[in-house]
N, C-alpha and C positions, 0 to 999 in steps of 0.2 A: 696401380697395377691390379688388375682385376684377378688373380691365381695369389696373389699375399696369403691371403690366408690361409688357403690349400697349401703351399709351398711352406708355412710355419709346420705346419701339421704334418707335414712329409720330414721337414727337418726334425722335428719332436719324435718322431718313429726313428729315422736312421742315425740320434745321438744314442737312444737306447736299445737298440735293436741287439748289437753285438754282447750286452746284457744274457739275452736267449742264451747265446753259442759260449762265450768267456766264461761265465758264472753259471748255467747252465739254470737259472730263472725259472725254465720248465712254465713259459708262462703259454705260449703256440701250445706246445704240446701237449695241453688239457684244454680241450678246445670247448667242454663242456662246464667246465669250471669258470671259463674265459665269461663265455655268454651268460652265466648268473651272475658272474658281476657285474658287466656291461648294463646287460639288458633293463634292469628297474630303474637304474638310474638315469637310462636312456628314455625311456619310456616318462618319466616324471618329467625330466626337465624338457622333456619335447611339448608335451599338453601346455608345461608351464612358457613356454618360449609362446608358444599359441595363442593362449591368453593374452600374454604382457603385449605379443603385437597387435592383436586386434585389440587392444582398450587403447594402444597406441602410449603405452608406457617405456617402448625401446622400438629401435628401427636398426638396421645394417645398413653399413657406405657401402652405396654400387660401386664406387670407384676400388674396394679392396672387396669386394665378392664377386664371385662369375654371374650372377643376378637368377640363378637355378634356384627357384622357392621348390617347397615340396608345401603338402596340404598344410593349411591354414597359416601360410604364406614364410613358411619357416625356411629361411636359406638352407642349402644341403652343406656349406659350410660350418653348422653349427650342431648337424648332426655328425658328422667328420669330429669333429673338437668332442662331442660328447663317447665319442667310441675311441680315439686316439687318445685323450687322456689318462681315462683309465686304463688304459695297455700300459702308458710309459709310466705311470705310477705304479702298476702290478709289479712290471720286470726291474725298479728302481727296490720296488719293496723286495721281491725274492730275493735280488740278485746283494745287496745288504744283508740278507740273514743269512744267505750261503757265505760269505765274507767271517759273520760275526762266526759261525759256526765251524768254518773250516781256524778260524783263529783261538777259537776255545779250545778243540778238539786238538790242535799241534801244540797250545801251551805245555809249558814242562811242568811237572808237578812239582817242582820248586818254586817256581816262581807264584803259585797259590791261584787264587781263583780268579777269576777272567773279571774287572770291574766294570764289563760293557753286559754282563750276564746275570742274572741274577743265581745265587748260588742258594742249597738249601736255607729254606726257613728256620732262624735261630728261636730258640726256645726261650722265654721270658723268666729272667732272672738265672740263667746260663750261662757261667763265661768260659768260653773254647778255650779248649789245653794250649798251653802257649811254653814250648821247651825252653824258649832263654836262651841265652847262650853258649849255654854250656853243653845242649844238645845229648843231655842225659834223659832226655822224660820228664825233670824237674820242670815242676810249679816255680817260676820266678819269685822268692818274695816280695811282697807290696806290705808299702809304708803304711802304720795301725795295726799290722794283722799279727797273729804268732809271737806275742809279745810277752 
């Protein structure tokens, strides 16, 4: 099937896509922020794609490309995979720390600190007040101490 791999590439966009809208990702809607991430990596791995075909160290099956090279005989399929991947990695990454964050944010403050989050930096040789059970303020005894 000659559109395979266009057609992964479309699927890879419309598993993530609702990402955007659900989680609100905000990955479209910085559309300048989009293209410096896209773009260097686009640009690298394209020179590099370039090379490796003309030393003849990788080739693409016509039978799963639409056989459209663009300069230096680089399928246009390969430049698709290098801009659509990193979208559905952006909107996987945003739409995860919108998650982690809307989860932090609604924890109750009993239930202590999020262990998906990192929480302030403890101070070396500091151990956090710990009420016990008693839920007076008291310093628990520990076995050696106060003897």
């Amino acid at each position: 099937m000659r559109f395979e791999y266009l057609l992964l590439m479309a699927a890879c966009l419309a598993v993530t896509l609702p990402l955007e809208f659900w989680l609100r990702a905000r990955v479209y809607r910085r559309p300048l922020r989009l293209l410096l991430a896209i773009v260097p990596a686009l640009v690298v791995f394209y020179v590099w794609d370039a090379v490796a075909i003309a030393r003849g160290h990788w080739t693409y099956s016509p039978a799963h490309t639409t056989g459209w090279l663009l300069p230096g005989a680089v399928p246009v399929e390969e430049v698709v995979f290098f801009i659509v991947i990193p979208i559905c990695g952006l909107l996987t990454y945003e739409g995860v720390g919108t998650v982690l964050h809307r989860r932090a944010v609604r924890k109750p403050a009993e239930e202590g600190p999020s262990p998906l989050l990192p929480g302030p930096p403890k101070r070396k040789g500091t151990v956090p007040f710990h009420s016990g059970a008693d839920q007076k303020g008291t310093v628990p005894f520990r076995s050696g101490e106060g003897r």
